[in-house]
N, C-alpha and C positions, 0 to 999 in steps of 0.2 A: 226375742227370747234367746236366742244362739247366742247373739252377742253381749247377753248379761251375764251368762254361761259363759261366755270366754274371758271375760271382763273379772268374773268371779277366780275362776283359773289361773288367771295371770297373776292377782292381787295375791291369790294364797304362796304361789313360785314364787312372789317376792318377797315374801313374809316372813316365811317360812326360815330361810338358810339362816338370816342373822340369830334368829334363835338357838338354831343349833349350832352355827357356829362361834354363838359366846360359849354355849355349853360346855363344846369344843375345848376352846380355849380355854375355860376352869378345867376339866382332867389333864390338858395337855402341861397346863403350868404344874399342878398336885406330879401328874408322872414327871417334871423334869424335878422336883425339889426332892426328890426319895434320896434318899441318901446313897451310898455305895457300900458293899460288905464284901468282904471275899469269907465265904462258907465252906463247909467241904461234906461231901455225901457217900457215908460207909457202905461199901458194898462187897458183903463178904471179907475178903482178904483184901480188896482195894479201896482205896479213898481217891476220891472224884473229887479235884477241889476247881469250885465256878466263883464266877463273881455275878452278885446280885445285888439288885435294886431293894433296897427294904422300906416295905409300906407298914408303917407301924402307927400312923395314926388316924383319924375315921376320914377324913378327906383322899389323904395317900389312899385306904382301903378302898373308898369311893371310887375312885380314878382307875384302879386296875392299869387294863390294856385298852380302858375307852377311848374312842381315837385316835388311838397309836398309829405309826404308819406300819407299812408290812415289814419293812426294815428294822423298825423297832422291833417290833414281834419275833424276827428272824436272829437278833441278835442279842435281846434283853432277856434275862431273866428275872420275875420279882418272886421276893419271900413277902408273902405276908403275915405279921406278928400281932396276935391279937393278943398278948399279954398274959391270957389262962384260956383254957380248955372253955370252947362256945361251940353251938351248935348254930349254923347258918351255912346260907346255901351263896352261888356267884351264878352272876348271868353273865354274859356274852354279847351285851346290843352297844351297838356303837365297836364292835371288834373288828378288824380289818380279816382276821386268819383264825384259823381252829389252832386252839390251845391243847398242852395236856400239863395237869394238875396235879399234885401229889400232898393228901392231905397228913401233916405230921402228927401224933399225939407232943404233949407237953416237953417229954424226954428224947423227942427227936423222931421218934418210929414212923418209919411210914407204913400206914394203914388201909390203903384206899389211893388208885392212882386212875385218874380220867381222860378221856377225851371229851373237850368241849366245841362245838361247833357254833359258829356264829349265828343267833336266832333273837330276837325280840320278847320270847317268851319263856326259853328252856332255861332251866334252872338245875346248878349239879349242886350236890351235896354228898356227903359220905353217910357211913351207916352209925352214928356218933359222934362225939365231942372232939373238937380238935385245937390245937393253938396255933399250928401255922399249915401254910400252905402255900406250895412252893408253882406258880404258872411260870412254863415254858414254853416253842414253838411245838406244835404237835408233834412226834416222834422220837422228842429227846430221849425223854425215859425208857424208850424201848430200845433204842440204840445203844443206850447205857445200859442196859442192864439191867435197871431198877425196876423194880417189882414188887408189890407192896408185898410187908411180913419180910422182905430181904433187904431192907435196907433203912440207914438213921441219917437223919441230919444232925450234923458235926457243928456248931454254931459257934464254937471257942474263935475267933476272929476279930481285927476291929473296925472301925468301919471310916468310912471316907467322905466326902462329898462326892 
């Protein structure tokens, strides 16, 4: 019996990674095709201008920070662009590092800003509609300054590969 048990064991450890790492490798391709933007983010009397990854179409959305390495995470910013005002939430499986999020209305405002931490299950969302949403490595916005009701995303820009 042990050894059907470990026979069983071994066959699932084998099985297993190539799955996940085709999966892998679909987000990792979606995060390297996102395009490149430089943005800029009102704060008060300053403007904060970043460069970021823009996920504007449902694969790019799909793909987030899944997979990502830490170094990604540490240096990447993405905007995600959903076109008009939606209500949906983002999870964090497959994320290497805790994120923090800042959801935009249509006209830029930011409304709601989070920490997400890496989980299997947690789900963040804001308290209404939004069009974009901005992931960063956890602490940005607070280091910036940005605080939701104080600050707009500046989106006049063009974009790159």
């Amino acid at each position: 019996m042990r050894r059907i048990v470990v026979a069983l064991v071994c066959v699932a450890v084998a099985t297993w990674p190539p799955a996940a790492a085709a999966e892998c490798s679909r987000w990792r391709a979606a995060f390297l095709r996102m395009p490149t933007r430089d943005i800029s983010i009102e704060v008060g009397p300053r403007t904060l201008r970043v460069s970021v990854k823009v996920a504007d179409d449902d694969e790019q959305r799909a793909a987030g920070f899944q997979c990502a390495t830490r170094a990604d995470v540490e240096r990447t910013k993405i905007l995600f662009d959903f076109g008009a005002e939606i209500t949906t939430a983002f999870h964090m499986q497959n994320v290497a590092a805790p994120l923090d999020i800042a959801f935009a209305k249509g006209d830029g405002r930011i409304f709601s800003v989070q920490r997400m931490v890496p989980s299997p299950t947690a789900l963040y969302q804001p308290m209404g509609p939004f069009r974009y949403a901005l992931e960063t490595r956890a602490g940005f916005f607070e280091q910036q300054g940005i605080r939701a009701g104080e600050a707009r995303l500046a989106l006049a820009g063009r974009r790159s590969s």
